[in-house]
C-alpha positions in Angstrom: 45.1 68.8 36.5 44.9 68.7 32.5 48.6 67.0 33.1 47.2 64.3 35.0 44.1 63.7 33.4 46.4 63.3 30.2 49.2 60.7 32.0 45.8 58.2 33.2 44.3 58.4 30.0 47.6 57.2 28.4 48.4 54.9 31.3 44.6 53.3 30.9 45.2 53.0 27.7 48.1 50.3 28.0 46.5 46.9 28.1 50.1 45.6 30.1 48.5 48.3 32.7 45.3 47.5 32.7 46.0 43.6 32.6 48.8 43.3 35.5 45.8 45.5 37.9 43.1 43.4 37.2 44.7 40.3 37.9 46.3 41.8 41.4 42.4 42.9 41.9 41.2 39.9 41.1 43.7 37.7 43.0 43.6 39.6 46.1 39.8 40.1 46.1 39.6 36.6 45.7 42.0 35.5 48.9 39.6 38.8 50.6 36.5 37.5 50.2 37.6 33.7 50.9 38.9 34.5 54.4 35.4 37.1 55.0 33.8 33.7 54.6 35.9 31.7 56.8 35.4 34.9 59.4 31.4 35.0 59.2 31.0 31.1 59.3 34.4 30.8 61.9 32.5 33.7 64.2 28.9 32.3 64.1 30.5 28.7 65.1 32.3 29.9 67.6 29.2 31.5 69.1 30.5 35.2 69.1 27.6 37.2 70.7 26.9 40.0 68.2 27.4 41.2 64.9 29.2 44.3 65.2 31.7 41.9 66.9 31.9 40.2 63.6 32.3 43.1 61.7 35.0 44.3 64.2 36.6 41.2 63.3 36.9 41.8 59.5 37.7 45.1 59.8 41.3 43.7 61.3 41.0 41.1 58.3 40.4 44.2 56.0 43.4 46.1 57.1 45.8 43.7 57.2 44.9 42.2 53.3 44.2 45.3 52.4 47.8 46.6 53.3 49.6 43.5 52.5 48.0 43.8 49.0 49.1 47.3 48.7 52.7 47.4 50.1 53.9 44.2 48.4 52.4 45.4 45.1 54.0 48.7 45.8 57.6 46.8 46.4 57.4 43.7 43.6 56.2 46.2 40.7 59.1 49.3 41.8 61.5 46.4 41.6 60.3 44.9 38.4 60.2 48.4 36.8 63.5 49.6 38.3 64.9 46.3 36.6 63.3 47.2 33.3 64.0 50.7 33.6 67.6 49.9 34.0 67.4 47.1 31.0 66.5 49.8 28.9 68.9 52.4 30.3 71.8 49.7 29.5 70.0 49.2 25.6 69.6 52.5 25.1 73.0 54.0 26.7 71.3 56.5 28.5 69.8 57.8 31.5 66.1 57.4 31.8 66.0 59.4 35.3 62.6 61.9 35.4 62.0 60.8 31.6 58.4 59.9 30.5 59.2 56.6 30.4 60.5 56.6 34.2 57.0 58.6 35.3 54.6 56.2 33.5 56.0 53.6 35.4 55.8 55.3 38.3 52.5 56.3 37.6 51.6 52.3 36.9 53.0 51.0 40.1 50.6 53.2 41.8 47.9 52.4 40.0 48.9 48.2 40.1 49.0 49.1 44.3 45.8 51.2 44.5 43.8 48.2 42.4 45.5 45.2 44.4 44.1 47.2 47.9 40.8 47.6 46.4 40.1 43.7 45.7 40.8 42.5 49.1 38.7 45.7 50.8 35.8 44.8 48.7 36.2 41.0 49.3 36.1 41.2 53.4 33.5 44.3 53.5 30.5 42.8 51.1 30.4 39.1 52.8 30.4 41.5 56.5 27.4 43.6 55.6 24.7 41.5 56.5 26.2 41.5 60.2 25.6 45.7 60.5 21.9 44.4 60.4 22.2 41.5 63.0 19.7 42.0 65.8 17.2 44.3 63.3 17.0 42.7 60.1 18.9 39.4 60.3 19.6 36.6 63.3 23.6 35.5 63.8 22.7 32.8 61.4 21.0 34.5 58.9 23.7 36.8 58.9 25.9 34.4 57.7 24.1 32.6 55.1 23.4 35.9 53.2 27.3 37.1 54.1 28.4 33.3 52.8 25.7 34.4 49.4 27.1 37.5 49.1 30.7 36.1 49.2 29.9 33.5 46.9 28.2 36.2 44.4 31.5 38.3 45.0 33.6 35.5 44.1 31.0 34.3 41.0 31.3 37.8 39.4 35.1 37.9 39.7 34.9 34.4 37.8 32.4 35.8 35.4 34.4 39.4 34.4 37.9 36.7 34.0 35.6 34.4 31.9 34.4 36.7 29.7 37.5 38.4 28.9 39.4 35.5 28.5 36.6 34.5 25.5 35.5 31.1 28.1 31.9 30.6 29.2 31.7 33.3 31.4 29.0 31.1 33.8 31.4 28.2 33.9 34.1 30.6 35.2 31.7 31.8 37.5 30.4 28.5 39.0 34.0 27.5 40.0 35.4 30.7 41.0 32.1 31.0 43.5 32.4 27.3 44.3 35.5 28.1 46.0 33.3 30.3 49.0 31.2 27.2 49.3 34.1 24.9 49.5 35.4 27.5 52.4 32.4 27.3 54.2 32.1 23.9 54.1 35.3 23.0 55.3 34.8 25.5 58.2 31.3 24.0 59.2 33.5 20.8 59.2 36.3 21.8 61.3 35.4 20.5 65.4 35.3 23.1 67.8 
């Protein structure tokens, strides 16, 4: 356990780590919470009857992001890594098999995976919570407008963390990364049917 506790210290402490996982969070949680909108706004338009249907609904959304954004994570970062891995090997002129090198990346790739699922899971699931209270707390509609709000807070606080890292107006980054929910919603409130 020490062992462990000792490899994620020293793999938190790479900001290469830390910087290729939040932008797989951020990027996936983005595209998560975008088509959570289009689902509450799509499902309330299309008159479905209750909102436990809805949430049923994201919860296939969920999965299917949330795996996507896992396994091709998993894939595009053992392939980048077993390309560096193998540029060093060649530099080096030696074998970097069960070295400490080979296991941080290892140890990255999993980490890069378990932060790309996270961002999509938490995109679809906040803008769907309103909908477990449908019927007690909230109408269909209502439902929506505080999923679409939550979505659009979701997608305002991603905007706001990139903003103030990146040394921008952190409420400028916010207003356009949460205009992008609004946009969504819009455009489905617009679409005939």
């Amino acid at each position: 356990m020490q062992s462990l506790r000792k490899r994620l210290q020293r793999l938190l402490g790479k900001e290469d780590v830390r910087s290729i996982a939040r932008r797989y969070f951020i990027s996936n949680g983005f595209d998560g919470t975008l088509t959570s909108i289009g689902i509450v706004v799509g499902a309330v338009l299309t008159g479905v009857p209750d909102g436990l249907t809805v949430v049923k609904i994201g919860l296939g959304a969920a999965v299917g992001l949330t795996t996507s954004a896992v396994w091709s994570v998993w894939e595009i970062e053992r392939a980048e890594t077993t390309a560096e891995i193998r540029r060093l090997e060649r530099a080096m002129l030696t074998d970097l098999d069960d070295t400490r090198i080979q296991r941080e990346q290892s140890g990255a790739r999993l980490f890069h995976a378990v932060a790309s699922g996270l961002g999509p899971l938490l995109g679809v699931l906040v803008p769907l919570s309103p909908f477990l209270f449908e019927g007690s707390l909230f109408s269909m509609g209502e439902a929506a407008v505080v999923g679409v709000a939550l979505g659009v807070g979701v997608l305002s606080t991603f905007g706001a963390y990139m903003g103030s890292i990146s040394g921008h107006r952190w409420y400028v980054s916010a207003a356009r990364m949460g205009l992008a929910g609004l946009v969504v919603a819009g455009i489905n409130l617009l679409l005939p049917g």
